[in-house]
N, C-alpha and C positions, 0 to 999 in steps of 0.2 A: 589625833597624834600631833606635838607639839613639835615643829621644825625648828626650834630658836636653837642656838643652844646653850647651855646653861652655864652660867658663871660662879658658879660654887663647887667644893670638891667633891660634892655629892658621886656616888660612881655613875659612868657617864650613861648606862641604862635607864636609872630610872631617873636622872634629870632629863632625858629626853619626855618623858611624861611622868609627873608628879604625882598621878593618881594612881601609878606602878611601882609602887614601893616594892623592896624583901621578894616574896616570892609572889606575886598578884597571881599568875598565871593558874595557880592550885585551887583556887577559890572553885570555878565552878567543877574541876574533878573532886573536892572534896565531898562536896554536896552529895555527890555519886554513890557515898560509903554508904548515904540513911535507904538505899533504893533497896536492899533485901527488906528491912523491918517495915519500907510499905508495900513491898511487891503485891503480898496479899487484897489490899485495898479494891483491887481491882477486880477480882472475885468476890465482893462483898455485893456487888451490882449485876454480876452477870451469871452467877451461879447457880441459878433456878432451873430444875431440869423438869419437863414435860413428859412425859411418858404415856406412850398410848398402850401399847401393850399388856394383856392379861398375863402374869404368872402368879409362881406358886408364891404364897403368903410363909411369913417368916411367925412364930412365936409371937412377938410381939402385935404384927398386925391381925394375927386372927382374932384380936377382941375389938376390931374396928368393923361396924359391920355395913352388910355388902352395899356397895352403890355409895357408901360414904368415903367424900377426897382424903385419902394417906398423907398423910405431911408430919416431914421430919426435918431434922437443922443440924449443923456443924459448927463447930468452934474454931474460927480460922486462927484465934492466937495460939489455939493448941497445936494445929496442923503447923501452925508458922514454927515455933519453940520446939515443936518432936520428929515432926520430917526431915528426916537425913539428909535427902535432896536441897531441902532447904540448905541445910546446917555445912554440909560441903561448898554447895554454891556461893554461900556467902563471906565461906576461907579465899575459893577462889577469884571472888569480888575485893575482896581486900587486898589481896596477892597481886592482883591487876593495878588498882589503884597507887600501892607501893611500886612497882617498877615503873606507873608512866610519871611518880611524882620524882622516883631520882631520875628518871632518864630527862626531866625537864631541870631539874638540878645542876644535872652535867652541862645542860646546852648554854644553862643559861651563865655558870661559872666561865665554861669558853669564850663565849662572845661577850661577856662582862669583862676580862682583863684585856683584849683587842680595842672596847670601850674605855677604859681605862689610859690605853695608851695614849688614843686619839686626844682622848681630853688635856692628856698633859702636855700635847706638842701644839694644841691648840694654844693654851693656857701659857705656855714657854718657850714655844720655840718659833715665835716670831714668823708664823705661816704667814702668805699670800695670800688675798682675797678669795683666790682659784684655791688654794689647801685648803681654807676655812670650808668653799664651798662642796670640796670631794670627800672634806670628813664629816661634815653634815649628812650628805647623801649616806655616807657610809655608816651611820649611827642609828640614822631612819632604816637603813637595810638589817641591820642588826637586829634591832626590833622586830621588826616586820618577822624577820625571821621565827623569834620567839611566840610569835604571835599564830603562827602559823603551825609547830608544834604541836603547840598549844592546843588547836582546834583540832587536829590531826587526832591528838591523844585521848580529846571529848569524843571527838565522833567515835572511836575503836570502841569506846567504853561503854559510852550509850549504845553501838549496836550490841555488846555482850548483853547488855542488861535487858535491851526487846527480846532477843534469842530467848533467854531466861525466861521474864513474862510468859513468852509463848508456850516455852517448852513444861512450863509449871503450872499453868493453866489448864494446858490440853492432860499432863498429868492427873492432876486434881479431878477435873468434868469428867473426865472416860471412868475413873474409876467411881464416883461416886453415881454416874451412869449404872454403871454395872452391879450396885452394891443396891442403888434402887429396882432395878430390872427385878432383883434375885429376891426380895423382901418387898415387894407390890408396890414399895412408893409411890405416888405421884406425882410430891412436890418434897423437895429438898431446898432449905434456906439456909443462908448462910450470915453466922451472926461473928461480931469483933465488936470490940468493946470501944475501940479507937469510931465508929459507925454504928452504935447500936440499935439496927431497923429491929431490928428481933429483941424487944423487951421482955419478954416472959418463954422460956420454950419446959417441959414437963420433960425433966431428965430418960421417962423410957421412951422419947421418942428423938432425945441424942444419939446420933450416928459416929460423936468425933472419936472416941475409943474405936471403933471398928472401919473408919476410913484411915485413922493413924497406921493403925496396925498390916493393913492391907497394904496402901501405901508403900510401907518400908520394904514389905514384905517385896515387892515388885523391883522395888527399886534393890534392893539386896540384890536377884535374882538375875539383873541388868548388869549386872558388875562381875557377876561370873565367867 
């Protein structure tokens, strides 16, 4: 952070550091928006369910015979693009990101015209060494200020977005847990096309039609 200060009528924020143009501060909340469209990525690794359990066999597994491993797979762009859950949380992700980008708007308009003053009685009004040096402090505090904000508005955001993770994750595994339990699975993969471990899967042993649908179905029933 740059303590000179700057002799041009640049406004006096971001001549205190040059490399803070316009709004700098948005940059990494911006980044924040693309966190729904890879939430999923992260179940692409860890969505393998084991199942010990004998139960009853569904249609499709009774022509898999006995003692041979059940494996079936999911389309996480589909689950990503038709889960409601998804599709709300990621209004609500955007809603978030819009108020902490005006609320950093507001702070930073504030303390930009208070910068503004300082610069011009620097600049004109024939300050004392001692002025020069209590509006410097004061321009650095400014700063600091936004800066602080700033980080304040990251962290809210980022912890909405682990919450999320968690809560979309544990969604996802319990249900497709349970959809294996019910249909004898043993092993469920999960394939995206952004990561595709799953090069070839034989359409009658897609589950994402009937993990979509379940899915919603839950999550509807959650809001009642």
């Amino acid at each position: 952070m740059d303590s000179q200060l700057p002799t041009n009528p640049e406004p006096a924020i971001n001549s205190v550091n040059q490399e803070k143009k316009g709004v700098p501060y948005l940059t990494a909340l911006a980044m924040l928006v693309s966190v729904v469209s890879l939430i999923f990525v992260l179940l692409q690794y860890n969505q393998i369910s084991t199942l010990k359990d004998e139960v009853s066999k569904s249609k499709i597994t009774d022509s898999i015979s006995p003692g041979q491993v059940k494996v079936a797979y999911v389309n996480l762009d589909s689950i990503n693009a038709k889960y409601e859950f998804i599709l709300e949380k990621s209004k609500e992700l955007q809603a978030n990101l819009e108020t902490a980008d005006k609320k950093l708007q507001q702070e930073i308009q504030t303390r930009q015209k208070e910068a503004d003053e300082l610069m011009y009685y620097m600049q004109n009004g024939n300050p004392t060494a001692e002025d020069k040096r209590v509006s410097e402090g004061r321009l650095m505090q400014l700063q600091n200020e936004l800066a602080q904000i700033q980080q304040q508005e990251e962290q809210r955001l980022m912890e909405n977005e682990t919450a999320l993770q968690t809560e979309l994750h544990n969604r996802v595994s319990e249900y497709i847990e349970k959809v294996s339990k019910e249909q004898g699975w043993d092993y469920v993969f999960a394939y995206q096309q952004a990561a595709p471990l799953l090069m070839f899967g034989n359409p009658l042993y897609d589950l994402t039609s009937t993990v979509i649908t379940g899915l919603n179905e839950e999550y509807t029933k959650t809001k009642q």
